[in-house]
N, C-alpha and C positions, 0 to 999 in steps of 0.2 A: 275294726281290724282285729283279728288273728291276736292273743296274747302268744308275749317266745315262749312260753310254757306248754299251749298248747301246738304251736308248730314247733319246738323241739322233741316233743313224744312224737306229733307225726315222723319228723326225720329219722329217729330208732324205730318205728314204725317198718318203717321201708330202708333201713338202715342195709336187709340183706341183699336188696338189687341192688346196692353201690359194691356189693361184695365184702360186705366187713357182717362181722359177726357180733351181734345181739349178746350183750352182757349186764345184767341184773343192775349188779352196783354201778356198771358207769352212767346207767337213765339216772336210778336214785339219784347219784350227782348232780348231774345235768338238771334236776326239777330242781332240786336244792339252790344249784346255781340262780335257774330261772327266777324261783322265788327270791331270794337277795337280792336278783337286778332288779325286778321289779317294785319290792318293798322298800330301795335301798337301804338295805342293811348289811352290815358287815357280816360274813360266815369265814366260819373255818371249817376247811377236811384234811381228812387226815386218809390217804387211801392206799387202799393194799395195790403191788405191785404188777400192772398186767390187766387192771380193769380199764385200762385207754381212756385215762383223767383229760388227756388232752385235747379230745372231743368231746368232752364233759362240759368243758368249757369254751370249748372254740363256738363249738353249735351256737348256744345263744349268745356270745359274744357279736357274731357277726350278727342273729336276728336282732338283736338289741340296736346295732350298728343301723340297719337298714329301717328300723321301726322311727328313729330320732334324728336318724346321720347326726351324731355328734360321737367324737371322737374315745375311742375306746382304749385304753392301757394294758397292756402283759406286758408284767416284767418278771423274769427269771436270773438265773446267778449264772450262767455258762453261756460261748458264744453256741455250743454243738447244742445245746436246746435253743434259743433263739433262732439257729438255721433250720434244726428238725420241724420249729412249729410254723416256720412262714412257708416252708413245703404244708405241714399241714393245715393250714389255715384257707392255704389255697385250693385244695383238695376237697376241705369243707364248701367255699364258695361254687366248685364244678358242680357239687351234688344240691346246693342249694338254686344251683343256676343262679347265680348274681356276682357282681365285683364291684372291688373296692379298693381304695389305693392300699396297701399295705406298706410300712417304713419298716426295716429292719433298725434299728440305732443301737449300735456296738457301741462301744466305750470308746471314748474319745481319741485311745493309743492305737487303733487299729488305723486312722486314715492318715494319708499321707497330709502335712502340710507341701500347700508348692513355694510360700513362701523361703521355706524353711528351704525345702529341696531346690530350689535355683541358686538359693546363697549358695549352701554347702556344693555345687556343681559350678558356679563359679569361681570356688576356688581350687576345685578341685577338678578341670575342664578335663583332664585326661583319663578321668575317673573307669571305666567301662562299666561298672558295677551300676554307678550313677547314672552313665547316658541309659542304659538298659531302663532302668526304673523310670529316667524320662519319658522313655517311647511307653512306658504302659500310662501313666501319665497323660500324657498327651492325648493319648484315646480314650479319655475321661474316665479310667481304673484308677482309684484312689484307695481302696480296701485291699486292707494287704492279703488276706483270703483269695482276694480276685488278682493278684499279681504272682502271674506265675514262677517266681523264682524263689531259688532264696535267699535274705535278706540278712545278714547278723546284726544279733540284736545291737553290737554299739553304734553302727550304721542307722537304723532304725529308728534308736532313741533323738537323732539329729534331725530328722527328718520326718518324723508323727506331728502331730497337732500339738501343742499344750499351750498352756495359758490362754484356752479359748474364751473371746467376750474380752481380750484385753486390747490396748490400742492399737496395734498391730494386726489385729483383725478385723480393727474399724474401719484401718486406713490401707485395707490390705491389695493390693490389684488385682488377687485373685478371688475376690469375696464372691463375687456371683458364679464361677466355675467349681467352688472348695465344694465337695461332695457334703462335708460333715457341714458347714453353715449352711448349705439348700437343705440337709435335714432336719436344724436346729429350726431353720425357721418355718417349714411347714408345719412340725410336730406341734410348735409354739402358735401359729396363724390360721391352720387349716383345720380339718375334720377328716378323720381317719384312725385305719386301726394300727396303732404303734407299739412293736414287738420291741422292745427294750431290755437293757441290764438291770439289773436289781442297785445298783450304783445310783445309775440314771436316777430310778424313782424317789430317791432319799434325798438326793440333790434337790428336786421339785421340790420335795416334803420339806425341806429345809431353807430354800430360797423364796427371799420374801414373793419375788416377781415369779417365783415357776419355772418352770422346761417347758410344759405341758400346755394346751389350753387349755385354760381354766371352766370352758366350758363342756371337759367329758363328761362324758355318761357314767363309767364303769371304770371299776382300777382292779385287776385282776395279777392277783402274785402266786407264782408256780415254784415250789421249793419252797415255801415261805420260812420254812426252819433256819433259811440262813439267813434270811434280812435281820436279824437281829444282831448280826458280828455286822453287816454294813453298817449298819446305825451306828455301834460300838465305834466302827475304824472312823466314820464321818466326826464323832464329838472327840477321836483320841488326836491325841501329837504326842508327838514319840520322836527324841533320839536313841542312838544308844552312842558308849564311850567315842568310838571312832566315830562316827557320825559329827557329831559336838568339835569333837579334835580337827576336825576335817575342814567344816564350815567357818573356824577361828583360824584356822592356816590360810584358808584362801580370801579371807580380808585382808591378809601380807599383802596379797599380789596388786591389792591396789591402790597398794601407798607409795609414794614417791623415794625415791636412793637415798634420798640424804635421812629419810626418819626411817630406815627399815631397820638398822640397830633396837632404837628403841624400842619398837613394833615389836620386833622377837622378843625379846627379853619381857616384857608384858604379855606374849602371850605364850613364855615359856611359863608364868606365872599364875596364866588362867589356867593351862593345861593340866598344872598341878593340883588346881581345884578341883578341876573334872575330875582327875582320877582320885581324889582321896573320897570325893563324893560317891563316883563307883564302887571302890573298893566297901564302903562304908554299905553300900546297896547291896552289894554280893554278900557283905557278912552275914545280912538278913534271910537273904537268901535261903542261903546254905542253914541256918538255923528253922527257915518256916517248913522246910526242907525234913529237916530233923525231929521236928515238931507233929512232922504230919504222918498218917498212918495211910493216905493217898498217894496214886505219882501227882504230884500237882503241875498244875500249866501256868498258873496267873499268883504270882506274887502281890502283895500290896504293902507299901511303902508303910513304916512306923516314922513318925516325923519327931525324931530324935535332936537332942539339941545338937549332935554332931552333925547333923543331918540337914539342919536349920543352919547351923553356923556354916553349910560348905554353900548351900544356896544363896545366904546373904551376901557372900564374902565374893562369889561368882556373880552379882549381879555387881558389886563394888566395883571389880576388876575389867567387868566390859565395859561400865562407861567409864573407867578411867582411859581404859582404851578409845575409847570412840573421843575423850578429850583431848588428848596428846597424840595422837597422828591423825586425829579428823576423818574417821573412815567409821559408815554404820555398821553395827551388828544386830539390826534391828532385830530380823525372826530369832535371833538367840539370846536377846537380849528380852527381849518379851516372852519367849518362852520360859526364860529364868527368874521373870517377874509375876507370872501366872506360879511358878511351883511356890513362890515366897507366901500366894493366897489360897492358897487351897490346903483341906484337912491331909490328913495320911489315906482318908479311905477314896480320896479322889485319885490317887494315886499307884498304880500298877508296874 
């Protein structure tokens, strides 16, 4: 058999009866490419704009596909590249004359949950906005790209997928019609090429079990200049002042009348900790600020005993809270227990 090295030279070869035009740097790529699929080794390019990188790499991507059928990875940072390359990918296959499943897999906020979307249309049966989105629905459009209306975002946010893989999705009645779980689990059980987010693949990278199966060929990342702020936002947690305020207000609401006196007043107690801790963060701020002869973007925390004393006193206060009206503040409360363990330079 054919190495993809040497049937992807053929393909620029004959690249001009498909009608596209013969460009120096994007074969160089492409062999580059070939050679890394083959040798499995990692490469990096770095390519100037206009050389058609996207066939650089699609080419052997699919001959790789067809030489092993085992499943192939692209992942990019945007949905408008994601849809540009499964147009192209399919382009590549017409001139290759072969096919192959392709999965497009956007980010989990794009498909409709129907669980989600029946509750909130049960309560809200006189909805039109709702019934409309049902009928697309219904005709198995779950992407909101593919739903011709439009949708605002607070509407949206009720009605998207989240806390996918929780029990709600296990025990869900619509697990075999959800578009996003039939693509969770082919991506995860089948062999194919899977056009994904740059999100997606970090999540794999970082789950012990995977997204992916584990038996691909190839992981191929496009933009790869930004997976490194993914990776960043994957290990950060982050509130900010209202954030923190926010999430301590709305454990009020689920405490019984007769404690909610005391409730407030505790957590008019916490709140004052948040903010002397803020404050105490913006001083620095403003000083790294003064300090710098850059515009700077990312501050880093100096772990001050004011700074130490607002954290300790803030982890005091929540479980005093969670002891006298009985109500968790778990993720803020752990949050505030991770900053009690960390240096100043873990901090941003």
């Amino acid at each position: 058999m054919d190495s993809i090295k040497s049937l992807t030279s053929e393909f620029f070869r004959n690249i001009a009866k498909n009608g596209l035009e013969i460009r120096s740097g994007q074969v160089e790529m492409a062999e580059d490419v070939c050679t890394a699929i083959e040798t499995k080794k990692p490469l990096a390019v770095e390519a100037e704009i206009g050389i058609g990188k996207s066939y650089a790499y699609l080419v052997p991507a699919v001959l790789q596909f067809f030489k092993e059928y085992r499943q192939i990875i692209i992942a990019t940072s945007t949905i408008a590249l994601q849809e540009q390359l499964y147009k192209d990918i399919h382009n590549v296959m017409e001139m290759l004359g072969v096919n192959a499943e392709i999965i497009l897999a956007k980010g989990i906020k794009n498909y409709v949950c129907k669980r989600r979307l029946r509750g909130l249309a049960n309560k809200q049966n006189d909805d039109k906005l709702l019934s409309k989105i049902c009928s697309f629905v219904n005709d198995s459009i779950q992407d909101i790209s593919s739903i011709k209306m439009k949708i605002p975002p607070k509407v949206w946010e009720k009605i998207n997928v989240s806390n996918f893989g929780s029990d709600y999705c296990k025990f869900c009645d619509f697990s075999t019609s959800c578009c996003y779980n039939v693509i969770r689990k082919k991506i995860r059980t089948e062999h194919n090429i899977v056009i994904c987010n740059q999100n997606m693949l970090v999540s794999h990278l970082m789950n012990e079990k995977g997204i992916f199966n584990p038996n691909c060929s190839a992981i191929i990342v496009d933009e790869a200049h930004n997976i490194e702020e993914k990776f960043r936002s994957a290990f950060t947690e982050s509130y900010d002042r209202i954030e923190l305020i926010y999430e301590i207000n709305k454990c009020v609401d689920m405490i019984q009348p007769q404690d909610r006196r005391l409730a407030e007043t505790l957590v008019k107690s916490i709140g004052k900790t948040v903010n002397e801790l803020f404050k105490e963060l913006a001083g620095q701020v403003q000083q790294q600020k003064k300090d710098s002869d850059n515009d700077m973007e990312t501050f880093f925390c100096n772990y001050t005993t004011a700074v130490k004393k607002c954290v300790y006193d803030l982890c005091s206060k929540l479980k005093r809270f969670e002891k006298f009206v009985n109500v968790p503040t778990t993720e803020i409360l752990n949050f505030a227990e991770r900053l009690k363990n960390v240096s100043g330079n873990d901090v941003i």
